[in-house]
N, C-alpha and C positions, 0 to 999 in steps of 0.2 A: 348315779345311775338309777334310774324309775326300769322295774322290772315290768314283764309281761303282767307278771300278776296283779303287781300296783295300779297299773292301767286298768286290766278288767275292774279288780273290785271298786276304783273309782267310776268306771261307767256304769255298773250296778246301782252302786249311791245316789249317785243322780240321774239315773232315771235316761241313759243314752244310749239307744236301743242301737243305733244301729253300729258302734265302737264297739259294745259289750259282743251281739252278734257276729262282726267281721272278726274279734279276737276268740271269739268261743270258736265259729269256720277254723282260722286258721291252725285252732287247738287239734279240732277234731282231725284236720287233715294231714296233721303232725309238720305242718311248717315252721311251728316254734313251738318251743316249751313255759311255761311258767317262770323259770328260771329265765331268761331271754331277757337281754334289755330291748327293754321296749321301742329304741329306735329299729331292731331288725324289723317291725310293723312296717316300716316305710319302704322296703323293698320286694313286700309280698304283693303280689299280684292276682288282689281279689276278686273272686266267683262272685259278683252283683247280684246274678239270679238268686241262685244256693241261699247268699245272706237274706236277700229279700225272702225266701221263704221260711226262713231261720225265724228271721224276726216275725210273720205273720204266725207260723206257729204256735211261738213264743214260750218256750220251754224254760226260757230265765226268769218269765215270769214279769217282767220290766213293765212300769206304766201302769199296773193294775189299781192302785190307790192314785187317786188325784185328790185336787183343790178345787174345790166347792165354793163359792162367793154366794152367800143371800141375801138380797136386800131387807134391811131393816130398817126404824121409824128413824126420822131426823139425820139422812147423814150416817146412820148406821151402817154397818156390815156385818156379816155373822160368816166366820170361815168354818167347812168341814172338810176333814181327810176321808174317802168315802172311796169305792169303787163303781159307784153308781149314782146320781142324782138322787132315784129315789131312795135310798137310804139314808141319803144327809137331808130329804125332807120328813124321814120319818123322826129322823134322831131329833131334830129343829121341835116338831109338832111332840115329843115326849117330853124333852127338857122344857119347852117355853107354851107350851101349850098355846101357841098362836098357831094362826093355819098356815098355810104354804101361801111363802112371799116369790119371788123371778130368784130363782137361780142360775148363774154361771157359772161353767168349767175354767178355772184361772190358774191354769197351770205354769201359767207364763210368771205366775207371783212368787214360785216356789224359791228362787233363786234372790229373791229379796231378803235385806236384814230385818228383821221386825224382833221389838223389844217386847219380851212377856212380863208384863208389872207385877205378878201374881212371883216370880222370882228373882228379877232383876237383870237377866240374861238376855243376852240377844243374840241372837243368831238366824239361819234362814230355814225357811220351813222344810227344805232336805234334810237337813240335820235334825228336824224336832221329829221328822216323820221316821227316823232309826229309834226316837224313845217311846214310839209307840209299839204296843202291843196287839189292840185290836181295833178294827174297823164297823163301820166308821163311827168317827170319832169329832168330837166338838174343840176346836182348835182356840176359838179366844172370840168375843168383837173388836171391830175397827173402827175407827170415826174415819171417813171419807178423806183421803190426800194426806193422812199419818200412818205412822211404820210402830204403832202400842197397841200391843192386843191384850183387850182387859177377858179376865172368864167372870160373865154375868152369869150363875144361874139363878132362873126365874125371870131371864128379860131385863130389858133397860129402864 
């Protein structure tokens, strides 16, 4: 049996706002407990609106760190965990002291395996972003169409 609570705290982890929000609703509204196996979820008959305002709210907090892609020389990539662009361009411009290259939001990377050579682990950047403490933060480079992120500092 997967509990209610197993559910939330996995929709936490990764970052799934509107499962975490429809189980916090049904918390609040005392339609289940945390104790609950999580299939009683399938028989609630959830407030849409309510959740949608849950979620814009955002009291859980969900989504605030993302993934940063910046382009680097040759094929390069420079990944930051950041809550804002410009912060992964300021951290980019302190560590490497290059100026601002095109940045993208690549949230959609998060859920990829990517090897860290600097330990030998691998695993996907929701799980690296539970070992971080603070933002933002400089994640590794990537050479273009590989899943090895090396940490340069000082550039390539």
């Amino acid at each position: 049996m997967i509990t209610v609570q197993e559910m939330f705290d996995y929709a936490l982890e990764m970052d799934l706002s509107h499962l975490a929000h429809s189980i916090y609703w049904a918390l609040l509204t005392e339609r289940i407990t945390f104790l609950d196996d999580s299939e009683k979820l399938k028989g609630i008959e959830f407030d849409e609106v309510e959740i949608k305002r849950l979620m814009e709210k955002n009291d859980l907090n969900i989504g605030k760190v993302k993934l940063f892609v910046m382009d680097g020389p040759e094929d390069w990539y420079v990944f930051y965990l950041a809550e804002h662009s410009l912060d992964a361009y300021r951290l980019h411009e302190e560590l490497f002291r290059e100026r601002q290259r095109k940045i993208t939001r690549a949230d959609r990377l998060m859920t990829r395996y990517m090897t860290f050579v600097e330990t030998g682990t691998e695993e996907c950047l929701y799980e690296h972003k539970k070992e971080i403490i603070t933002y933002p933060t400089y994640v590794g480079h990537a050479k273009a169409g590989e899943r090895t992120l090396y940490r340069m500092v000082g550039g390539i």
